[in-house]
C-alpha positions in Angstrom: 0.0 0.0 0.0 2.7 1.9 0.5 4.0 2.1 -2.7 0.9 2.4 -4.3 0.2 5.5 -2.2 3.7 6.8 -2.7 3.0 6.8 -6.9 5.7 3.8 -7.2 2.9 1.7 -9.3 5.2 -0.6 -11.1 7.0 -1.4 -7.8 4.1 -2.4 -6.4 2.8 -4.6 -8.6 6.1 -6.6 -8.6 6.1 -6.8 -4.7 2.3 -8.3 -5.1 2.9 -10.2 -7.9 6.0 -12.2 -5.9 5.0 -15.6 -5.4 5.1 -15.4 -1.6 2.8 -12.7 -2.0 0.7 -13.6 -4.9 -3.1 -14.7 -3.9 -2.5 -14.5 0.1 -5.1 -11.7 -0.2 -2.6 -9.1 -2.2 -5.3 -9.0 -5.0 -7.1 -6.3 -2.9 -3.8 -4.1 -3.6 -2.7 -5.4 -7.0 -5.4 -4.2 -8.5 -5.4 -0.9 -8.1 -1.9 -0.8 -8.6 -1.6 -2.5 -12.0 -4.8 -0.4 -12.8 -2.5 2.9 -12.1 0.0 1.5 -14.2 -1.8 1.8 -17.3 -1.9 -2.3 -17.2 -5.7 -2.4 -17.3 -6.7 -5.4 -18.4 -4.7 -7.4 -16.3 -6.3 -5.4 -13.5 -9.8 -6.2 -15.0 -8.9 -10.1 -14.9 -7.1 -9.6 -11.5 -10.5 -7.9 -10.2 -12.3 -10.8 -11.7 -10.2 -13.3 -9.7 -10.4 -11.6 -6.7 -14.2 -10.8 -6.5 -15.0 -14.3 -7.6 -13.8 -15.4 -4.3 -14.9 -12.3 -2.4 -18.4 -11.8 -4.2 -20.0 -9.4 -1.4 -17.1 -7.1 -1.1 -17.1 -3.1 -1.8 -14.5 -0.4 -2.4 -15.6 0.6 1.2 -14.2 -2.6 2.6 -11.0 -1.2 1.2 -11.2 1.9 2.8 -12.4 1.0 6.0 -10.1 -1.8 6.4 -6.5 0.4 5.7 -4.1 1.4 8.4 -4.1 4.9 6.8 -5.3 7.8 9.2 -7.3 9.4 7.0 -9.8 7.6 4.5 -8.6 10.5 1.6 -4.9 8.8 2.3 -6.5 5.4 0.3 -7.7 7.5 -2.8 -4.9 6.0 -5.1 -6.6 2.4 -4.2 -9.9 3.5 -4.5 -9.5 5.2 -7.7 -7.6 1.9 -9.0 -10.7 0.2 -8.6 -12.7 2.6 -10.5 -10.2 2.2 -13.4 -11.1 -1.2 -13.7 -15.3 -0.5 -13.5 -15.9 -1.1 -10.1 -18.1 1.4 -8.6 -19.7 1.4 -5.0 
């Protein structure tokens, strides 16, 4: 999250994409940051994979679940999602 946050896009989506990393949940994050990349489809597919599996979950989950002090501070994520057609 912090990378995303911090603009560093690419850099995220390589720490999330590590196989360590990769489908413990980092979905959440890699989509907004491949989204912010310009690598949209993949985001759209990676959306697809993770809502399949999390089928009641909202943008507001996203929000209301990050360790950032101030909702405005998980915009970049939020508006990831919204690149890839996911509105709440």
């Amino acid at each position: 999250m912090a990378q995303i946050s911090a603009g560093h896009y690419e850099e995220a989506v390589a720490s999330l994409s590590r196989e360590e990393t990769y489908g413990t949940g980092s979905r959440e994050h890699l989509v907004p940051a491949l989204a912010l990349a310009g690598r949209v489809p993949e985001a759209q597919e990676e959306a697809r994979l993770f809502l399949a599996g999390n089928p009641n979950w909202k943008v507001g989950d996203l929000v209301a679940n990050s360790p950032f002090k101030s909702p405005s501070d998980a915009q970049p994520l939020v508006d990831g999602w919204r690149l890839v057609g996911l509105r709440e």
